[in-house]
BARO-332620 format. One record per residue: residue in one letter; x, y negated, z negated of N, C-alpha, C, O, CB in turn. Coordinates in steps of 0.2 Angstrom, whole numbers, plus 5000, padded with zeros to 4 digits. Each point is the difference from the previous one (the first is absolute). Glycine has a CB too. Example, Ala and Ser with C-alpha at 12.3 -4.5 7.8 and 13.67 -1.06 7.14 Angstrom:
! BARO-332620
A506650284961499649945000500449945000500550014997498650054997
S500749895010500449944999499649954997500349944999500350095011
! end
This chain:
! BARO-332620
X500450065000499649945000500449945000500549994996498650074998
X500849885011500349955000499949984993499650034996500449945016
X500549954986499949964996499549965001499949965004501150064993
X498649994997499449955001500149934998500349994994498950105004
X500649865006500249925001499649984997499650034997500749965013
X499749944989499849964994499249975005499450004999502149974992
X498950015015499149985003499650065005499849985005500549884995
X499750214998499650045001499550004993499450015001501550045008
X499349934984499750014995499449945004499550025000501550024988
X499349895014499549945001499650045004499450014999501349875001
X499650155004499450025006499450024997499549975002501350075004
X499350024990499550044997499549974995499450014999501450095004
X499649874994499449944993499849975004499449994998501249984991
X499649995018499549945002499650055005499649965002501349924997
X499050185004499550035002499350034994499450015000501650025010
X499749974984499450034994499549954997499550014999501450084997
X499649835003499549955000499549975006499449984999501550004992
X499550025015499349985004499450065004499549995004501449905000
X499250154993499950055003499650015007499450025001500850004988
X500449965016499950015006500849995003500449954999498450015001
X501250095002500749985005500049945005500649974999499550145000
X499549875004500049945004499949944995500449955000499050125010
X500549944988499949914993500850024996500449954999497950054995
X501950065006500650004995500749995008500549974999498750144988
X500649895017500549995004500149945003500649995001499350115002
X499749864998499849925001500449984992500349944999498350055011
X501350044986500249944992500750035000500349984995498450004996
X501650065012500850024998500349975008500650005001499250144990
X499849855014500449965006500150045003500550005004500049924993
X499150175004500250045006499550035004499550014996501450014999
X499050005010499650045006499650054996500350054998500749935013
X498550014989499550104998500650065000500250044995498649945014
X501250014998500450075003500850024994500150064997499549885019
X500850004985500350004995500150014993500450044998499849935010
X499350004989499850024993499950065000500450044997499249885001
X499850125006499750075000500750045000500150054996498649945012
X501749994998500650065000500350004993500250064998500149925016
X499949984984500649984993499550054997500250065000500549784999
X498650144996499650034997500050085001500050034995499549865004
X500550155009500150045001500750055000500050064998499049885006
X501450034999500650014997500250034992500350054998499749865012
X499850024987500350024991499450064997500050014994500649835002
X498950185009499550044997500550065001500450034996498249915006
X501550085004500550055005500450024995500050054997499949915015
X500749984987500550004993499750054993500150064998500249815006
X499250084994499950054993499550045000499650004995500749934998
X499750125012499750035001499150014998499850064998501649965004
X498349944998499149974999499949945000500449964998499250124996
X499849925009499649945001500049964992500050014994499250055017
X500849884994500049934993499149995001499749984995501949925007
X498250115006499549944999499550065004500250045004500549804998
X498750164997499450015003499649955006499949944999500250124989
X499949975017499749945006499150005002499750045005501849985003
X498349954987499150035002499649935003500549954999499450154989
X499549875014499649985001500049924998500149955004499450164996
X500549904993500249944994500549984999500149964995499250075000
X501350025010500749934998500450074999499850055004499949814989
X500850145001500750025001500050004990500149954996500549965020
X499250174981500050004994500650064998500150065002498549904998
X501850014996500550064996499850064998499550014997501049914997
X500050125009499950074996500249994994500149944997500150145011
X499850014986500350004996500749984999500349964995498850105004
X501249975006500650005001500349935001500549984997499350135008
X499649845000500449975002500149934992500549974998499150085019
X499849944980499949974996500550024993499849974995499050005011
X501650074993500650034998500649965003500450004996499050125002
X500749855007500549995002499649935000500349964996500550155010
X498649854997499849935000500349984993500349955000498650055009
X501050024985500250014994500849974998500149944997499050185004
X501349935001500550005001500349955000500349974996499650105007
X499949915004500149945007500249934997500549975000498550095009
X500149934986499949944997500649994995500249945001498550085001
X501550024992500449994997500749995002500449974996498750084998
X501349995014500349965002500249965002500549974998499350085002
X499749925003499949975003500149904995500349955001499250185007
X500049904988500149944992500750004999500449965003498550074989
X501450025005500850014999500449965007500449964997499450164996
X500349875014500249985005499849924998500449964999499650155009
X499349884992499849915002500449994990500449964999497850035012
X501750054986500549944994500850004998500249974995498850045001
X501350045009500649995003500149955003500449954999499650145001
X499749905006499649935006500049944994500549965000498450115010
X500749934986499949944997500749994996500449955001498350064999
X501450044996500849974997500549965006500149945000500150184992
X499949925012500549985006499949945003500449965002499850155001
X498949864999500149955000499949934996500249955002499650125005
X499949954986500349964993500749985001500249945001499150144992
X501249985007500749985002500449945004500449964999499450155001
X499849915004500249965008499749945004500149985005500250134996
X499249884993499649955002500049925000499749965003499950144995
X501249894997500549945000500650025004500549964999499150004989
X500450095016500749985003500049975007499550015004501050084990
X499849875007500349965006500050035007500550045001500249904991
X498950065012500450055005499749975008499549965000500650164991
X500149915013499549985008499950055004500450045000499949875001
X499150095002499850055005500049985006500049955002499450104991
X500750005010500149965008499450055004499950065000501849905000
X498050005003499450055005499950015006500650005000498949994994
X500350025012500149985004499250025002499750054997501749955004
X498349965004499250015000499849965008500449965002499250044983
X499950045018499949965006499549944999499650014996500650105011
X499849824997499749954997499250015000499749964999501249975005
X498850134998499250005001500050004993499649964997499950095014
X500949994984499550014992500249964995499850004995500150115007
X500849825000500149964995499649964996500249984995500550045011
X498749985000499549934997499650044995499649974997500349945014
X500150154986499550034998500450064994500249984994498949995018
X501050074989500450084995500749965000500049994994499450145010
X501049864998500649974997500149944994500250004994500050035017
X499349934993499749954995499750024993500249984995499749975016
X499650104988499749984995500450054996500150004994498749965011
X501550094999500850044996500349974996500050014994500250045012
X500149914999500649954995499649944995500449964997500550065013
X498449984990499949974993499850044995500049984994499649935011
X500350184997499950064994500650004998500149994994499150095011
X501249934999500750004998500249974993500250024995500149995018
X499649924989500449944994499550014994500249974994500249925014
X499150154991499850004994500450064998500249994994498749965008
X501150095000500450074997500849995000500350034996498750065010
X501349874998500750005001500149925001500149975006500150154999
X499849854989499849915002501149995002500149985006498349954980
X502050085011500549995005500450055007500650015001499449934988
X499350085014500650055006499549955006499449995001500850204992
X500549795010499649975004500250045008500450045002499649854989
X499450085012499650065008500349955005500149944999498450124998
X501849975008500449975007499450045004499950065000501749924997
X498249985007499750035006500249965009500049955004498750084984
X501450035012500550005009499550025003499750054998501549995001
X498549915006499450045006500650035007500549975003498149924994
X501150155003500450045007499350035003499550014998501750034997
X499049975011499550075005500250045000500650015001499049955007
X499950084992500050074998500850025002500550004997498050035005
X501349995005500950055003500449974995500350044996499749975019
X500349914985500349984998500450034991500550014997498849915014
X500150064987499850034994500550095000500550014997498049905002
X501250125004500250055002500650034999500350044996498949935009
X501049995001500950015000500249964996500650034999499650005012
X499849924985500449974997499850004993500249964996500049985013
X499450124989499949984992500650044995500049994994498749985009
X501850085001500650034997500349954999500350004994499950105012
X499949834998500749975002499749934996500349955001500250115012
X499049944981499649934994500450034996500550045000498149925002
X501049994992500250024992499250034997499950034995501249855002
X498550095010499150005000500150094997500550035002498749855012
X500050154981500150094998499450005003499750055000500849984987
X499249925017499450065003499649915003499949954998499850204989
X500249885021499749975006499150024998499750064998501749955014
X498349954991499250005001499949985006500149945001499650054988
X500150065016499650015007499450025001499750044996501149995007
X498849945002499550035002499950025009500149955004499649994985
X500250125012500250055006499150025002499550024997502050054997
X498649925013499350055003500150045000500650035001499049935006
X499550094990499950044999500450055005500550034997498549934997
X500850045015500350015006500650004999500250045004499149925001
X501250014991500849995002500450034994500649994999499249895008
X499650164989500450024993500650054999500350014996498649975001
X501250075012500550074999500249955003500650024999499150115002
X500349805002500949985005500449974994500650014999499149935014
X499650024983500349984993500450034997500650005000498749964999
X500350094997500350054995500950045004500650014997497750044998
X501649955012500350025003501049964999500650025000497850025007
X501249894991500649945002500450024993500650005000498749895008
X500250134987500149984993500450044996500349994995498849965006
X500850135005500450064997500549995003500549994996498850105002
X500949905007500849985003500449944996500650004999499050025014
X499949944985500349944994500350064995500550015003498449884997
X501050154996500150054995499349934995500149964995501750135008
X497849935000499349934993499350035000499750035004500649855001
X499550134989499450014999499649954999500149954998500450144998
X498849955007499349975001499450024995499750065000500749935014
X499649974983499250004996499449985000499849964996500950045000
X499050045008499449935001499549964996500050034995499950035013
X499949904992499749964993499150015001499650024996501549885003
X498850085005499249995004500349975007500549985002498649974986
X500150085015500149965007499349944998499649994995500950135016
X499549844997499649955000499849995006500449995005500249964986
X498750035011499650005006500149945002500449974997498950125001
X500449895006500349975007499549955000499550024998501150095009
X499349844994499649955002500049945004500450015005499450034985
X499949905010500049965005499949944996499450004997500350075012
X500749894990500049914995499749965005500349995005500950004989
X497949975007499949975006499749934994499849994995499950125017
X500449864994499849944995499249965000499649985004501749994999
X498650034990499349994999499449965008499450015000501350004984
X499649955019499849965006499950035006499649995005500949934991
X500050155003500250045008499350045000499750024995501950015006
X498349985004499450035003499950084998499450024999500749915011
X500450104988500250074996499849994995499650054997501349975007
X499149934992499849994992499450045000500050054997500549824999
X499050115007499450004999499950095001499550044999500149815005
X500950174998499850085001500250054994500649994998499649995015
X499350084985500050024994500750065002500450024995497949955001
X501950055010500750025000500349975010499649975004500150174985
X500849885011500150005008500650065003500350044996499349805003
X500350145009500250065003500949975002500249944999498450115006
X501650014998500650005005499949955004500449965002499950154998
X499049895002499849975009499949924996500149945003499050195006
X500749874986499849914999500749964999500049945001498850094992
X501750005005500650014999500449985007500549965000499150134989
X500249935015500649995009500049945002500549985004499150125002
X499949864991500149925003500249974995499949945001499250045008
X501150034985500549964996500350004998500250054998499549935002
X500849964998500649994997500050044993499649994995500649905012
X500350154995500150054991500849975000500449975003498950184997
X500549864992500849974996499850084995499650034997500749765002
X500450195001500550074994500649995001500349965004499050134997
X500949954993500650014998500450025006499750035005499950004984
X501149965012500450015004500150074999499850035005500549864996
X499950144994500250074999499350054999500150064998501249884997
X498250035006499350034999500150025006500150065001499249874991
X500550025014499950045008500350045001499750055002500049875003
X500850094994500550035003499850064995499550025003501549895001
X499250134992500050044997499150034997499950054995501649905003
X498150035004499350024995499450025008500150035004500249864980
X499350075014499550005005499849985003499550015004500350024992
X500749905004499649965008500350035005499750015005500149884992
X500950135002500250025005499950095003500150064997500649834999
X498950095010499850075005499449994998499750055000501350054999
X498549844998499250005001499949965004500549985003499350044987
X499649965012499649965007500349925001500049975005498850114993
X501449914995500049925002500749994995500049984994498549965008
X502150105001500750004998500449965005500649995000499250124993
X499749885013500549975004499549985005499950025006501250054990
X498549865002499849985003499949925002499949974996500050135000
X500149875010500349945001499249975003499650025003502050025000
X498649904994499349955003500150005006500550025003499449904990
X499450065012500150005008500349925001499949985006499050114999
X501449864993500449965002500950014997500449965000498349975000
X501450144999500750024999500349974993500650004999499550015014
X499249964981500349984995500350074995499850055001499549845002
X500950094992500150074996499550034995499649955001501450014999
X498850074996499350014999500350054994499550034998499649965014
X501350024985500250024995500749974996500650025001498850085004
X500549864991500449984995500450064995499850054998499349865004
X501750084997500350044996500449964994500549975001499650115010
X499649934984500449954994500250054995499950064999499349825002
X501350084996500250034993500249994992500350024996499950015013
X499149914995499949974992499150005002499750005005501749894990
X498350124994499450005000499649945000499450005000500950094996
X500249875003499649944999499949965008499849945000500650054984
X499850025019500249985008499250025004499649975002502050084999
X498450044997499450035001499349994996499550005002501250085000
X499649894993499149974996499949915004499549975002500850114980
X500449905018499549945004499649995005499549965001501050024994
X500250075010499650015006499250045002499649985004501650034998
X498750054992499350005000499549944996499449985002501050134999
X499949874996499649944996499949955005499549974998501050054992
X499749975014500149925004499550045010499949965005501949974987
X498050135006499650045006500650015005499849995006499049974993
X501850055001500450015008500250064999500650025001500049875002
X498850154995500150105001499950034995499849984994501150015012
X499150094995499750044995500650044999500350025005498449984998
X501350014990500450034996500050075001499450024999500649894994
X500550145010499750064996500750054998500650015002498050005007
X501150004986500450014992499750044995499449984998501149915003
X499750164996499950044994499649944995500149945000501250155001
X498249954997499449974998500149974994499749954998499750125009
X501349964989500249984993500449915002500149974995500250185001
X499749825010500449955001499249944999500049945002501250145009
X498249934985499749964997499950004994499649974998500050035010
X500950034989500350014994500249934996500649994999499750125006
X499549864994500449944996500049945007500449965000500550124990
X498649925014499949965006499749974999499450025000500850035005
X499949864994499849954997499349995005499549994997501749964998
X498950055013499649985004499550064999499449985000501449955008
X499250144992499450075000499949954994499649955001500850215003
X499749844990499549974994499649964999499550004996501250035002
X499649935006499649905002499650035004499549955000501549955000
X498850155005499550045004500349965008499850025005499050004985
X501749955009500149975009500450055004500349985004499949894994
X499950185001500150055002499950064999500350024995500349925006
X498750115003499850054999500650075003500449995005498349934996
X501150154994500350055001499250045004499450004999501949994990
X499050035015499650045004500550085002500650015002498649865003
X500350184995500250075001500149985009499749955003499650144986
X501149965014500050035006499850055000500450054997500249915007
X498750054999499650074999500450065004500050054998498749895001
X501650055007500150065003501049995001500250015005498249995002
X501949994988500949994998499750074992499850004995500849805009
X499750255001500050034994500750034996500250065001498649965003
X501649924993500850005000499849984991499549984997501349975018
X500050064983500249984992500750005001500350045004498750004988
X501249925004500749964998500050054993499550014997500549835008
X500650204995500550034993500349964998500449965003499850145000
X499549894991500549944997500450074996499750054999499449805000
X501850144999500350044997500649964998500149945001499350175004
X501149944991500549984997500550045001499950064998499649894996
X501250025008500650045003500550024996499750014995500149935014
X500650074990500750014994500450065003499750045003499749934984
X501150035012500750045000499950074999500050014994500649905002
X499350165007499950054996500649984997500549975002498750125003
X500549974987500250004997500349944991500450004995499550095018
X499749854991500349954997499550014992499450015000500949915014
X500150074980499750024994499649914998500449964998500750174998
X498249865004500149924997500049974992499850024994499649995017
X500749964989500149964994499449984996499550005003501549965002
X499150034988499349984997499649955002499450004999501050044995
X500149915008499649925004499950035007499849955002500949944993
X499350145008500250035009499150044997499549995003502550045002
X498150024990499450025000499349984998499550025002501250054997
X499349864996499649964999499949965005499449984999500750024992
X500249975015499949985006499350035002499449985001501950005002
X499150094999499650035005499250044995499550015003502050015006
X498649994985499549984995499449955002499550025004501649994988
X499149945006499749925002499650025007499450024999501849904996
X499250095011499749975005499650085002499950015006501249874998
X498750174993499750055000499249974998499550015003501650084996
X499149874995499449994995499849935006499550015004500950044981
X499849915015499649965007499750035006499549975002501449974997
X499450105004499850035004499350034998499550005004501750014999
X498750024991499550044999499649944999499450025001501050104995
X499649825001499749984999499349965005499449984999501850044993
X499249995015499549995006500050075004499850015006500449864995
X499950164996500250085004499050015001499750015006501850074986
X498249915004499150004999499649945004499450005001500850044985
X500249925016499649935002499750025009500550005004500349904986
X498750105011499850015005500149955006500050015006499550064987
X500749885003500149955006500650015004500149985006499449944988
X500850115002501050035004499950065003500450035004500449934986
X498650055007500450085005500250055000500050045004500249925000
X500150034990500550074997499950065002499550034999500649924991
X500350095014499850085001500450065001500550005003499049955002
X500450104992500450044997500650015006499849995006499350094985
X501449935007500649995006500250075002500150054997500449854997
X499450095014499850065005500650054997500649994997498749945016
X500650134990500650074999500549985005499849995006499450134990
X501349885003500750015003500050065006500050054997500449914990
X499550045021500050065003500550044997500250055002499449905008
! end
């Protein structure tokens, strides 16, 4: 029997408390599929079932509530180890360096590094924006312990692909669906969703390293030019470039739906989020690091922090949030 891990115990208390595997996989940040297997797996190991699968959810055997048992009191023992070490460390001086692509600074970086200063009021956060590839190949050659990307669903084996030649591991966090920033005046507003096709006669603005790597590119209006040869897709790499240009009507945004997140204009209502009914894509949002890289106690309260943000709109329907597709 392997050695059993400290977040296979998480696994199995957060199926025994939500009792659903699907609810328990969205609150630990992984795919159905993958939960079921891990759960399946450590059953195979000790050789019987933890969990019963009936009608009404996901109830403990005898067996398995013997080990949920266990789990709990481990698991207490770990979180007040956790707390000593960060008691410890929570006056020392230090810096983190990160590296993140600019779509998620205005929102999870941000509200991180204000979680952060409460738990670690002197460690202070450097945030490097890079694009994704970039990010990629260069995050051996920082002082940065861990890059944050977001990858089309579509582009996830070239990715994963880039990341094992890196010698880097990929963690996914959540993904995020896909939407359209129009401005409350544009003729779109008034529509309860819109299409690919409403979409062909106008100016889209996005992220630079968005087109290229996620879903506009290879969909219907990824490459499309006005009939007077003007340009009809904007490429920026700042957010606040993109909020005014929607703001001011010279185009429609389309961007991971989390990008109305802390969006002065979505709030003030001059700029409506609207679904694309027939774009059926999601942005992985995840987190990169060194295999094998061991992290530190500020390195793991970071990444702590920005889990608990995350969930914290992981529920809001206005974003989109959607379990993050399987890996071919």
């Amino acid at each position: 029997m392997k050695e059993m891990r400290i977040e296979q115990l998480r696994y199995i208390l957060t199926v025994y408390e939500e009792k659903s595997i699907s609810r328990a996989a969205k609150k630990l940040f992984m795919s159905q599929p993958s939960l079921s297997n891990a759960i399946s797996s450590l059953e195979k190991e000790l050789g019987a079932s933890l969990f019963e699968r009936g009608r009404d959810g996901v109830t403990a055997t005898e067996f398995g509530m013997q080990i949920i048992q266990k789990a709990r009191k481990v698991l207490g023992e770990v979180d007040d180890i956790m707390a000593i070490s960060y008691n410890e460390v929570a006056n020392q001086v230090a810096t983190l360096q990160v590296l993140c692509v600019p779509l998620f600074c205005n929102w999870l970086i941000i509200e991180t590094m204000f979680e952060m200063k409460k738990r670690f009021p002197k460690i202070d956060l450097v945030v490097v924006e890079q694009k994704n590839i970039d990010m990629i190949n260069g995050l051996a050659d920082t002082s940065a312990f861990v890059g944050i990307l977001g990858i089309g669903a579509k582009y996830r084996e070239t990715y994963e692909q880039h990341m094992k030649d890196a010698d880097l591991h990929f963690t996914p966090l959540f993904a995020n669906g896909i939407c359209a920033f129009v401005n409350k005046n544009h003729a779109l507003a008034d529509k309860e969703y819109i299409t690919l096709k409403d979409l062909e006669k106008e100016t889209i603005i996005t992220y630079d390293d968005f087109h290229y790597n996620t879903v506009l590119n290879g969909n219907s209006f990824a490459n499309i030019s006005h009939p007077d040869g003007s340009q009809s897709i904007y490429l920026l790499n700042d957010s606040e470039n993109i909020k005014n240009l929607v703001a001011s009507n010279h185009g429609i945004a389309v961007l991971p739906n989390s990008f109305a997140i802390n969006n002065v204009f979505v709030q003030m209502g001059l700029v409506k989020v609207r679904q694309i009914a027939d774009l059926n894509e999601s942005l992985i949002v995840g987190v990169i690091s060194r295999k094998g890289r061991e992290y530190s106690i500020p390195e793991c309260g970071f990444l702590d922090c920005m889990k608990k943000i995350a969930r914290k709109y992981k529920h809001t329907n206005l974003y989109q949030f959607v379990p993050v597709p399987e890996a071919r």
